[in-house]
C-alpha positions as CSV (number, residue, x, y, z in Angstrom):
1,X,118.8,106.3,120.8
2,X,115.1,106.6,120.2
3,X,115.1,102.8,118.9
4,X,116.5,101.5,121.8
5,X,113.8,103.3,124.2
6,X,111.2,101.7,121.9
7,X,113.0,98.4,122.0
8,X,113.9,98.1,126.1
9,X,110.0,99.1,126.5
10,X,108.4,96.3,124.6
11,X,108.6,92.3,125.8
12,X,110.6,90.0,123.9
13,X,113.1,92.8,122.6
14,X,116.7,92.3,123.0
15,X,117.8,94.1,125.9
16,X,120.2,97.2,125.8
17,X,121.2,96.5,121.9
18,X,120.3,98.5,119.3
19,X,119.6,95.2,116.7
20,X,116.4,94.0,115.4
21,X,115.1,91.1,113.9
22,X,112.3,90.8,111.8
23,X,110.1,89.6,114.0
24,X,111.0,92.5,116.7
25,X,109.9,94.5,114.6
26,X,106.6,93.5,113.2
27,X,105.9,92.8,117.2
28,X,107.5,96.5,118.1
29,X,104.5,97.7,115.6
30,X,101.5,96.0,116.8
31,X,102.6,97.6,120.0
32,X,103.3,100.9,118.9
33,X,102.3,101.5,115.2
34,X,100.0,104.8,115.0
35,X,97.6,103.2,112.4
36,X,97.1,99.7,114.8
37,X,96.6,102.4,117.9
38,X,93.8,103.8,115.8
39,X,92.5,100.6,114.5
40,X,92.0,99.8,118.0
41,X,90.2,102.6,119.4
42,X,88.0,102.2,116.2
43,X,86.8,99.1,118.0
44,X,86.6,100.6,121.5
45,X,84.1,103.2,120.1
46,X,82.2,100.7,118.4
47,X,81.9,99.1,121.4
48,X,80.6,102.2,122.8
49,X,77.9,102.6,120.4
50,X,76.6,99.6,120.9
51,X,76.5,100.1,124.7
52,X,74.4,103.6,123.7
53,X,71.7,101.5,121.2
54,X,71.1,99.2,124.1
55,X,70.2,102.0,126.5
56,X,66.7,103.3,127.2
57,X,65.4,107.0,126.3
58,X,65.3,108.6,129.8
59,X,61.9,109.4,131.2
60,X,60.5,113.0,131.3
61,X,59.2,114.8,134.6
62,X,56.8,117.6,134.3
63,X,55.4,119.9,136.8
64,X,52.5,122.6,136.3
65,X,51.2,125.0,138.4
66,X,47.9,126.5,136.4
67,X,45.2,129.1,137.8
68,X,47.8,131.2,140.2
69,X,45.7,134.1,141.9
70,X,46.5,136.3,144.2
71,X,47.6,136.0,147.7
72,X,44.7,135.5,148.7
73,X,43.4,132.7,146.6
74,X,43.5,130.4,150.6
75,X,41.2,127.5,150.7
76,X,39.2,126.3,154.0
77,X,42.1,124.6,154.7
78,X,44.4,127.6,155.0
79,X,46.8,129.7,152.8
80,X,49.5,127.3,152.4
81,X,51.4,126.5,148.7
82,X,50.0,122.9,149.0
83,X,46.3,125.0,150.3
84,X,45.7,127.1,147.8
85,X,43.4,126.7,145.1
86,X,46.1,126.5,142.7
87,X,45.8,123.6,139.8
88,X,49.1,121.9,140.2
89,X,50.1,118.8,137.5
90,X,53.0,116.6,138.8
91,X,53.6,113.8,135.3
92,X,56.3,111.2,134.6
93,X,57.0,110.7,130.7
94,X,58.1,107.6,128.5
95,X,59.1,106.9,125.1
96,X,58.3,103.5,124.2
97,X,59.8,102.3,121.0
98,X,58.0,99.7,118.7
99,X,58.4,98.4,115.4
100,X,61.7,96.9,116.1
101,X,63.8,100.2,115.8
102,X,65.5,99.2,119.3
103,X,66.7,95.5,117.6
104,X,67.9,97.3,114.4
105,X,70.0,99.7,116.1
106,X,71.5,97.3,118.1
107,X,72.2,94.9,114.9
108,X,73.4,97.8,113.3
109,X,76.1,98.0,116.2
110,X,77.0,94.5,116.7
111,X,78.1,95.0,112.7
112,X,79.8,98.1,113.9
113,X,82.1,96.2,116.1
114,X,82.4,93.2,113.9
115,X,83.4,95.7,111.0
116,X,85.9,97.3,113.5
117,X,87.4,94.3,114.6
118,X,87.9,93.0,111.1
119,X,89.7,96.9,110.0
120,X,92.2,96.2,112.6
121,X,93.4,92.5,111.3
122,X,93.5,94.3,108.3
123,X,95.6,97.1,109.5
124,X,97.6,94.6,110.9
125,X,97.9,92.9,108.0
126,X,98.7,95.8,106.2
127,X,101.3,96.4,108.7
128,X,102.8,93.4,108.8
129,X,103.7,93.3,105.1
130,X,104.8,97.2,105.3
131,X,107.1,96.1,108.0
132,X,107.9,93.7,106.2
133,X,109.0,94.6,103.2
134,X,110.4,97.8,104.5
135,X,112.6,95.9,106.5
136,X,113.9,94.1,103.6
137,X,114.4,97.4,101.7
138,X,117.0,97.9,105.2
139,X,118.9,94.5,104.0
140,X,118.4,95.2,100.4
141,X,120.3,98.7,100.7
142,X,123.2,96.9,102.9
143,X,123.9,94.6,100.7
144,X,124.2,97.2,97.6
145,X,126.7,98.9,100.1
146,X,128.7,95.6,100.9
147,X,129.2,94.7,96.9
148,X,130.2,98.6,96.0
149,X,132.5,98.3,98.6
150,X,134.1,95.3,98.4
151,X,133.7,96.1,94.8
152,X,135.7,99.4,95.7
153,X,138.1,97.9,97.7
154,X,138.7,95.5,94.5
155,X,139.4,98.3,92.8
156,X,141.6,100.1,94.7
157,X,143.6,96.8,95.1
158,X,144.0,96.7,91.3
159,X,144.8,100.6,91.2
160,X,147.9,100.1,94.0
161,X,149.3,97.3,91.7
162,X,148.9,99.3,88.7
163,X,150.8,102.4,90.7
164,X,154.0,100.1,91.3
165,X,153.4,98.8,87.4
166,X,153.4,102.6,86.3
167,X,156.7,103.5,88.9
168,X,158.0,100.4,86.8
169,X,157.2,101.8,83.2
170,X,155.1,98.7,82.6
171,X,151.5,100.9,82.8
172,X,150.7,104.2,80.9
173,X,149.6,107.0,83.1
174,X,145.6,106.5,80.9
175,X,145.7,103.4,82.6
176,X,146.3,104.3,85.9
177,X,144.2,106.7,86.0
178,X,140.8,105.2,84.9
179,X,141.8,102.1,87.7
180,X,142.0,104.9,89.9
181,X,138.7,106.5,88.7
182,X,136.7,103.7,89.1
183,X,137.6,102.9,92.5
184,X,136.1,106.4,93.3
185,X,133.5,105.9,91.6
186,X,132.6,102.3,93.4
187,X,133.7,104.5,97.0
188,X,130.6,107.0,96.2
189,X,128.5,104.7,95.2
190,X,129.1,102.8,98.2
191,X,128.7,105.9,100.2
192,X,125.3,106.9,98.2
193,X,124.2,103.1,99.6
194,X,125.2,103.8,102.9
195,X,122.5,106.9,103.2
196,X,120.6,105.1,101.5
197,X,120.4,102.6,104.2
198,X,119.8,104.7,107.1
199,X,117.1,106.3,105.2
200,X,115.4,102.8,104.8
201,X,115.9,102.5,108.5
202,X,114.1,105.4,109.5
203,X,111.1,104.0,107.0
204,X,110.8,100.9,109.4
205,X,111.3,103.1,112.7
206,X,108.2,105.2,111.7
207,X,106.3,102.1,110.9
208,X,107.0,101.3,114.7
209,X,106.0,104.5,115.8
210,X,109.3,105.5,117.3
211,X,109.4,109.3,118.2
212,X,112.2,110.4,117.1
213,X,114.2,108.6,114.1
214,X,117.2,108.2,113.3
215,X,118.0,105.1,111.6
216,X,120.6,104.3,114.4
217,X,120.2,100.3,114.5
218,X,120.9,97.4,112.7
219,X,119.5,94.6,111.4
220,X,119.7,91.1,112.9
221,X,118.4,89.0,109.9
222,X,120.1,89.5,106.5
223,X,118.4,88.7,102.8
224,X,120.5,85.2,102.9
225,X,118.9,84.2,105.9
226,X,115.6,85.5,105.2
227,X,115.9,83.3,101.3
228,X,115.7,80.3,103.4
229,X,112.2,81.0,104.7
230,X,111.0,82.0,101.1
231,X,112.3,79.0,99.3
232,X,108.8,77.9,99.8
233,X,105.6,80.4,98.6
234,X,103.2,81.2,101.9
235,X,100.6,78.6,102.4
236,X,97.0,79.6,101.4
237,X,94.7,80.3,104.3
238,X,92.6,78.1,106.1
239,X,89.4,76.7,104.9
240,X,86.0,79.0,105.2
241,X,88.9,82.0,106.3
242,X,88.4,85.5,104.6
243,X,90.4,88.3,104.7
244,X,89.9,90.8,106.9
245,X,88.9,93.3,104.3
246,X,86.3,91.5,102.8
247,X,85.0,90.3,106.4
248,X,84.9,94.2,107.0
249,X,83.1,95.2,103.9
250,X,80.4,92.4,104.5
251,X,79.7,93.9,108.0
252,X,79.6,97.5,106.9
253,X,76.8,95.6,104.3
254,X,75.0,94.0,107.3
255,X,75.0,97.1,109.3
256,X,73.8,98.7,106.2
257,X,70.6,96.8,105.8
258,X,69.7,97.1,109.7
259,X,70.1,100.5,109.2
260,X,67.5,100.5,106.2
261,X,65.1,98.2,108.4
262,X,65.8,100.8,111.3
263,X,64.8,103.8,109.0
264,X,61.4,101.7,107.9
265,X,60.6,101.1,111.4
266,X,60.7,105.0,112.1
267,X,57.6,105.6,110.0
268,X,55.4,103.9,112.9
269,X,55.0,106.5,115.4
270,X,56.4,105.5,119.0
271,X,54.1,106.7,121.8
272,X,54.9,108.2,124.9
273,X,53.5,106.5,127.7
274,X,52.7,109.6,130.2
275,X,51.2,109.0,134.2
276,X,50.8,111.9,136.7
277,X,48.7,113.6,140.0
278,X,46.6,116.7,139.8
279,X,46.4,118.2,142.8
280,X,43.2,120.9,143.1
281,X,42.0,122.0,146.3
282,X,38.7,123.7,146.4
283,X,37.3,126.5,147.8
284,X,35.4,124.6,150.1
285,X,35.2,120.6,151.1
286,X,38.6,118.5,150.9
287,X,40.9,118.6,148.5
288,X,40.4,116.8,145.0
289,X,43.5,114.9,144.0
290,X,43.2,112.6,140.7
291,X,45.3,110.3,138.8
292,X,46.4,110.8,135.4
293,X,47.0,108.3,132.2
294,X,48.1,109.6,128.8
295,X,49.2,108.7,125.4
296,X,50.9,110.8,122.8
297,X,52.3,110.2,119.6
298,X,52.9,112.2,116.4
299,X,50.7,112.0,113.4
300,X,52.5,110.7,110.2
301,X,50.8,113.2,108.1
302,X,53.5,115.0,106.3
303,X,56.7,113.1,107.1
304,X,56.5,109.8,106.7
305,X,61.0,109.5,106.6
306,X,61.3,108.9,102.7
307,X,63.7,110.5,102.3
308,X,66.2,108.6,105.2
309,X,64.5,105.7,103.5
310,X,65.9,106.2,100.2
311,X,69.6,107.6,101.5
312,X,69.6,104.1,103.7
313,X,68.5,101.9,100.2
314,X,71.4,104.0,98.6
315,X,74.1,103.1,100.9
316,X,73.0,99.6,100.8
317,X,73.8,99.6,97.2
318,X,77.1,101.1,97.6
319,X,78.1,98.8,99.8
320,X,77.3,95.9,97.5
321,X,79.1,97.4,95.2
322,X,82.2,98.3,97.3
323,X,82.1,94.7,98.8
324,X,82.2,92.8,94.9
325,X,85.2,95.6,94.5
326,X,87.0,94.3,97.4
327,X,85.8,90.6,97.2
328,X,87.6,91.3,93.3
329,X,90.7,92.9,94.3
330,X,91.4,90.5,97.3
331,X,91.6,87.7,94.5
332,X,93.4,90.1,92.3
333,X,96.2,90.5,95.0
334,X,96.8,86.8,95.4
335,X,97.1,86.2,91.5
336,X,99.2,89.5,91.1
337,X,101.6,88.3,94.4
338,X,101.6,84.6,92.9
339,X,102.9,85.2,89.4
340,X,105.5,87.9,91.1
341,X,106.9,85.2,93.2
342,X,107.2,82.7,91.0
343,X,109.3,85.5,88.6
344,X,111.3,86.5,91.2
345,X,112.0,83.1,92.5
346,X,113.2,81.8,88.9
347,X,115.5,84.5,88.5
348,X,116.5,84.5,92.1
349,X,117.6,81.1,91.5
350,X,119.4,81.7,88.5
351,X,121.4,84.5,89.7
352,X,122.5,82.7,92.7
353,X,123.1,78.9,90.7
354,X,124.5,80.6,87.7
355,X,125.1,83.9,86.7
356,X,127.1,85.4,89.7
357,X,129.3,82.2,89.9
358,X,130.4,82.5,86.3
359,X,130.4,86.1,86.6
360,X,133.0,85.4,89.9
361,X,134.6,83.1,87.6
362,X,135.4,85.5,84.7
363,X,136.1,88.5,87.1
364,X,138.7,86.9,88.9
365,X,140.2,85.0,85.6
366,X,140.4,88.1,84.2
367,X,142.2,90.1,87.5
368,X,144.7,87.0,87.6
369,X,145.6,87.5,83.7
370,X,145.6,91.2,83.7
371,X,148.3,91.2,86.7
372,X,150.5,88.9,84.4
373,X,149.9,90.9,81.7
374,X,148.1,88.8,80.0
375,X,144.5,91.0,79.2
376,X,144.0,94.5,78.2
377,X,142.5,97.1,81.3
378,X,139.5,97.5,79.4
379,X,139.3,93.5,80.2
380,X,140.0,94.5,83.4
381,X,137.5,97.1,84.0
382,X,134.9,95.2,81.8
383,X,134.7,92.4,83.9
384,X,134.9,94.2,87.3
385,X,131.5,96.2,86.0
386,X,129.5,93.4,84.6
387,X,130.4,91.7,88.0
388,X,129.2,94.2,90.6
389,X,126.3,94.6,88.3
390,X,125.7,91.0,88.5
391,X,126.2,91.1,92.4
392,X,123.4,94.0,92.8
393,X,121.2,92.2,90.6
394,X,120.9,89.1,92.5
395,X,120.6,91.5,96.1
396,X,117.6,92.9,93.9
397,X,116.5,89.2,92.8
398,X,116.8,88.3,96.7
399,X,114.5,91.4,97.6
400,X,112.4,90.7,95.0
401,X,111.6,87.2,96.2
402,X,110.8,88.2,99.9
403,X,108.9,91.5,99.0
404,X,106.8,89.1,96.7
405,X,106.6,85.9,99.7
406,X,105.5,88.9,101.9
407,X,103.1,90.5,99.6
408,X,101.7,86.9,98.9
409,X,101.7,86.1,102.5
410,X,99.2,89.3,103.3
411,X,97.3,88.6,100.2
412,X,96.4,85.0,101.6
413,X,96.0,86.3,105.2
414,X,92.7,85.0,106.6
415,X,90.6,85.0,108.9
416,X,87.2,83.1,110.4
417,X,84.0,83.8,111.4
418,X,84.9,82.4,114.9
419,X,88.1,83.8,115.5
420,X,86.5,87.8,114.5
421,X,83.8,87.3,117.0
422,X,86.6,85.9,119.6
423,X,88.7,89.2,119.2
């Protein structure tokens, strides 16, 4: 099973089982999760570039050989290469940067890797509520296929009773019949459930990045165990945390202003810093060698990097705007996952303190009385519906409330200034 490779690789995992918990799983996926992978070679090549701002432009070596004659072109001091009256340059070459382009690249790096460090908590954020909640849509789908076939098996119970009734001459052949036709129909529902259930288990095995899925596991926690960590929302985050988004848009801001300060700075010229040997022997007397200093630089006649200026004071203003965007959607989230909860938690509550009870109540009052004889099959069959609904409504409520706790939970996920630059 492709799971259980995944799962006998990674620390922590049960060993040779094919079940998962929760928290397997959102641990499988920071392992293995294709996104995460990415996220972290986003920070690997940010770390990278700042490595490549900090370096310094290689020096340039120049040789010249001017005035070549003939063979013949010998000195007094013989016909040698090194002899001949040949004007021969030998020059070492170095860019010097000023203006403070070198300290604006590099702060335009260091809010590279900040802003890559803070995409991958919020990957894993991300991931940890897709997880998450696609784990839940696992449990969710069992569940429907537990009540339609206990429901079905209900059903079928009722139809075998009605059979020795009908051999009797106590039941009309109508009534047998629909019992019999609604157990079917409760057996392919429960079927429909079951596929639907490995489907929702090959969602979460892509999430962990397994290679080949096939849904082939099965689920430690269930959505009565997992009610009992949601009777309680998800604490707000810590004081002076943001979320990782935010933190991300407010570096790509940063790096965007260094960048504009970078692009000013390139309108001062940076010299080249040049120092070489001229070697010239004469025709007659000792060789003249000399030393060489230059300077060079280029004129800021025509270009004077406007245009980079104004593309650098452009992005700046995008990224303002994307960061209020961000900074307004991160607050939307928490008030949007808030009010969810607290809907789903009500009617969680009320399906599970009253409505399925009476519902229980009336279904089986009504079975009892209908096998003495004492209600009509439409009471019957009324009250076997209206219960199974009742059942998969509160397996929705119950998905519901954890999808909302874990949509809250990564809408409050935080994180500080200390523990981004501590990644």
């Amino acid at each position: 099973m492709a799971l259980f490779v995944v799962l006998c690789a990674a620390p922590g995992a049960l060993a040779q089982t094919n079940r998962l918990s929760l928290a397997q799983a959102r641990e499988l996926a920071l392992e293995r999760n294709w996104d995460i992978l990415a996220a972290r070679s986003g920070v690997d090549a940010a770390t990278a570039q700042l490595l490549v701002s900090r370096e310094f432009p290689n020096p340039s070596l120049s040789l010249y050989v001017g005035k070549i004659g003939t063979h013949l072109a010998g000195t007094s001091d013989g016909n040698g290469l090194s002899d001949r009256s040949y004007d021969s340059i030998a020059a070492v070459s170095q860019l010097i940067e000023i203006g403070g382009k070198r300290g604006d690249r590099q702060a335009a790096a260091r809010s590279g890797i900040l802003g890559s460090k803070a995409r991958f908590y919020d990957a894993k954020r991300t991931l940890d509520q897709g997880v998450t909640k696609a784990y839940i849509a696992v449990l969710l789908a069992a569940e429907n296929e537990r009540v339609l076939t206990e429901s079905a098996g209900l059903m079928r119970k009722e139809a075998k009773i009605a059979e020795a009734q009908y051999n009797a001459g106590d039941l009309s052949a109508a009534d047998k019949s629909a019992l019999e036709i609604n157990a079917d129909q409760f057996e392919l529902q429960a079927r429909a459930a079951a596929a639907a259930t490995v489907q929702a288990r090959i969602a979460v095995e892509v999430l962990l990045g397994a290679p080949q899925p096939k849904g082939d596991w099965q689920p430690v926690d269930s959505l009565a165990s997992l009610m009992v960590a949601t009777n309680t929302p998800p604490a707000p985050g810590a004081p002076g945390a943001t979320r990782p988004d935010v933190l991300a848009a407010e570096t790509d801001l940063e790096a965007s202003r260094a960048q504009l300060q970078m692009q000013k700075a390139i309108r001062i010229p940076d010299p080249t810093i040049s120092v070489g040997v001229e070697h010239n022997p004469p025709d007659t007397g000792p060789a003249e060698d000399t030393f060489n200093v230059g300077v060079s630089f280029p004129l800021p006649l025509w270009n004077r990097n406007k245009g980079n200026i104004d593309a650098a004071k452009a992005a700046v203003g995008q990224y303002q705007a994307a960061l209020g965007k961000i900074r307004t959607q991160a607050l939307a989230d928490v008030a949007t996952a808030e009010s969810a909860y607290a809907e789903a938690s009500q009617r969680w509550q009320r399906y599970r303190d009253e409505i399925a009870p009476q519902s229980a109540q009336v279904r089986d009052a009504v079975a009892f009385q209908y096998e003495k004889g004492a209600a009509r099959l439409v009471d019957l069959l009324n009250a076997e519906q209206t219960d199974n609904t009742v059942r998969l409504a509160l397996a929705q409520a119950m998905n519901d409330t954890a999808s909302a706790a874990a949509d809250l939970e990564a809408a409050r996920t935080g994180l500080s200034q200390t523990e981004l630059n501590h990644y």
